[in-house]
C-alpha positions in Angstrom: 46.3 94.8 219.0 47.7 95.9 215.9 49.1 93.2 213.4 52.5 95.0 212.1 54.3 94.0 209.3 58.0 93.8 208.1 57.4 97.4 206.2 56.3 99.3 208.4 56.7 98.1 212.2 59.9 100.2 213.0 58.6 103.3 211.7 55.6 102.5 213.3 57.1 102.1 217.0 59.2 104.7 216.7 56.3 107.6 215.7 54.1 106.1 218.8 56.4 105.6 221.3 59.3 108.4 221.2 61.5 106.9 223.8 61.8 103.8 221.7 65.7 104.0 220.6 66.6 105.9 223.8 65.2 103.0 225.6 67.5 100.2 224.3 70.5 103.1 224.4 70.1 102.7 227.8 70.0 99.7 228.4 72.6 98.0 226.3 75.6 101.0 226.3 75.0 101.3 230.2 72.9 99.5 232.0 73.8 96.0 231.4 77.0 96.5 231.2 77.2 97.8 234.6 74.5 95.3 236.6 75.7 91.9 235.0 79.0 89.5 234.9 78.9 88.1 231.0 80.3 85.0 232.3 77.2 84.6 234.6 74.7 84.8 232.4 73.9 81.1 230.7 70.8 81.8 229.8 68.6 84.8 229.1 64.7 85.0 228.1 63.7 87.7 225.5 59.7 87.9 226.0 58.9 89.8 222.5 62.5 90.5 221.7 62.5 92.4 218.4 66.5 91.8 215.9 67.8 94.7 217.4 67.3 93.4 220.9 68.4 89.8 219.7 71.6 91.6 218.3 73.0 93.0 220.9 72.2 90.7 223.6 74.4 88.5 221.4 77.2 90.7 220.8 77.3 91.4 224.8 76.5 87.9 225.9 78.3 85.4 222.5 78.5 82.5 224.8 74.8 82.4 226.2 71.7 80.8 225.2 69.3 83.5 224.3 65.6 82.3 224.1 62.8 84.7 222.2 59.3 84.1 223.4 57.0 85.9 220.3 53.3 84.9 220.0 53.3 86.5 216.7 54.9 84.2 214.1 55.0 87.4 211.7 57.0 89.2 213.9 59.1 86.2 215.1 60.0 86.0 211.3 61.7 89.2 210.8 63.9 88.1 213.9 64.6 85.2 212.1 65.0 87.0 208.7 67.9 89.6 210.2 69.4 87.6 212.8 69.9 84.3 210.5 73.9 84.5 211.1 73.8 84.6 214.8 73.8 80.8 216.1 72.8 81.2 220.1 68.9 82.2 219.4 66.3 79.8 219.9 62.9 81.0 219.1 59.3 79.8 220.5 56.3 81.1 218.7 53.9 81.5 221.5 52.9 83.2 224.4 55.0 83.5 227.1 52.0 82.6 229.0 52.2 79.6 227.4 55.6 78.8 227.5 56.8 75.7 229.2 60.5 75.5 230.1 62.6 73.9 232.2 65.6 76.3 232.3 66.5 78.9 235.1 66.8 82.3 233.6 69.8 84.9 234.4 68.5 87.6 232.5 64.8 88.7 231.3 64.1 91.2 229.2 60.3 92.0 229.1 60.4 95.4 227.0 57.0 97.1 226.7 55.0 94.1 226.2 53.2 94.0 229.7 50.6 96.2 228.9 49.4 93.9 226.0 48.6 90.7 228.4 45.3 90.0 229.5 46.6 89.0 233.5 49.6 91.3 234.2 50.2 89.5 237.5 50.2 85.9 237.0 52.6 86.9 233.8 54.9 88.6 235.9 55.0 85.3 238.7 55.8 83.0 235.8 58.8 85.2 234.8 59.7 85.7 238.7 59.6 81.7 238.7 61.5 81.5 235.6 64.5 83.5 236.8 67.4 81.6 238.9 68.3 83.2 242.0 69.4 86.6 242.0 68.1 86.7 238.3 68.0 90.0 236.7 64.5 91.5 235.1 64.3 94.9 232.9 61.3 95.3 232.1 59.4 98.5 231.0 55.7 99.7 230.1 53.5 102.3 228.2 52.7 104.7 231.4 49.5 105.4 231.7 51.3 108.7 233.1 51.4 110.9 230.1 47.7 109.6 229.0 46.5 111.7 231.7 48.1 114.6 231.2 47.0 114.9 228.0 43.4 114.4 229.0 43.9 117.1 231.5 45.2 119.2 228.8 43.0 118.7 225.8 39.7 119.2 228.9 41.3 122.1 229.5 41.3 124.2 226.6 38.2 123.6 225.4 37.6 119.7 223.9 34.5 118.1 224.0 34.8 115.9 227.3 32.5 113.4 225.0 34.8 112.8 222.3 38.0 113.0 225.1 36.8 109.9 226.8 35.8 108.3 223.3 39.8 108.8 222.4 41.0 107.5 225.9 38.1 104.6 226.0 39.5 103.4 222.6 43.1 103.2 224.3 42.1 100.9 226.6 40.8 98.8 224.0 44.2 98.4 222.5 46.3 97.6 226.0 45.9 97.8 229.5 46.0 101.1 231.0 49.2 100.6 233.5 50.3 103.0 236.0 53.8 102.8 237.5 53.0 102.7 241.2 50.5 99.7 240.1 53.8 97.8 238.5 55.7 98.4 241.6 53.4 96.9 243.7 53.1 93.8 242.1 56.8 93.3 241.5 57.2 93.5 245.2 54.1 91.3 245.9 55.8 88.8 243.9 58.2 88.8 246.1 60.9 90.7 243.9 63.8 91.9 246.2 65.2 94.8 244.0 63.1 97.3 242.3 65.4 99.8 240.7 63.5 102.5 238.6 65.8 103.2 235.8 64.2 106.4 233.8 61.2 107.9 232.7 61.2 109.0 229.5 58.0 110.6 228.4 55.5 107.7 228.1 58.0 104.8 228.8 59.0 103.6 232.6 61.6 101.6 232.9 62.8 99.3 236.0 65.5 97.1 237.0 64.6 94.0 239.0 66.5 91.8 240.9 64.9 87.7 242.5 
């Protein structure tokens, strides 16, 4: 995976994943403010949670212990950098695979970072253990939807299939290759009782999850 760097990492997001902005419009200007009671929510788990994230989860939830799981000690620095005023942030440089806590979540946010970890599953049962009951997740991933289609497409007028599957081979490289219906099947082997899907916006799916 790609190291980013304070430069360059919004622009950088925002050119490969279009649905970026729209994304977090969605979720903080409607979403949360319809599926969650602020008094309810003690404590919330950002897994990856960029300054903008960190923000508004603050704004919307000032009396809650927000807690930001980055591996990347780089990135976790620009949080720490732009959200130096706000005092309900805690910050663990690590892997959330990693991560030992003794706290029961309210509210996980788990924004396009599944398709970067190396066992999507046994991820996905350590957040599902770290939510309190009736816990809320919103979680979203690169589709592997739109990959497809454009293989289809560039196939079908006329690329070379070698060089195609050299492009697509080199994706997978990057991050996992997820597919929606794959996602939704794991949430509910989990044992996840609600699994809302919230949009799809080009190459980003996004769900709503309830414990």
């Amino acid at each position: 995976m790609k190291e980013f760097t304070i430069n360059n990492y919004l622009e950088d997001i925002r050119k490969k994943i279009p649905a970026y902005d729209l994304m977090f419009e969605i979720i903080f200007n409607s979403l949360l403010k319809i599926e969650t009671d602020t008094l309810q929510i003690k404590n919330i788990l950002a897994i990856g949670g960029q300054s903008f994230e960190a923000k508004n989860l603050s704004e919307i939830y000032s009396n809650s212990k927000i807690t930001i799981v980055e591996p990347s000690e780089i990135m976790l620095n620009i949080v720490k950098n732009e959200c130096k005023d706000l005092k309900n942030l805690e910050y663990i440089c690590d892997k959330f695979e990693n991560y030992k806590n003794d706290k029961n979540f309210q509210l996980c946010l788990c924004l396009l970072v599944l398709q970067f970890v190396e066992e999507p599953k046994n991820f996905l049962e350590k957040i599902y253990n770290s939510l309190s009951k009736n816990g809320l997740l919103i979680i979203s991933i690169f589709s592997n939807r739109q990959l497809a289609y454009w293989k289809e497409f560039a196939l079908s007028r006329g690329a070379k299939k070698e060089q195609v599957e050299k492009t697509f081979n080199n994706q997978s490289e990057i991050m996992n290759v997820l597919s929606p219906d794959y996602i939704e099947n794991l949430l509910k082997e989990i044992g996840f009782l609600k699994i809302e899907k919230i949009c799809e916006i080009l190459s980003v799916d996004m769900w709503l999850v309830k414990k």
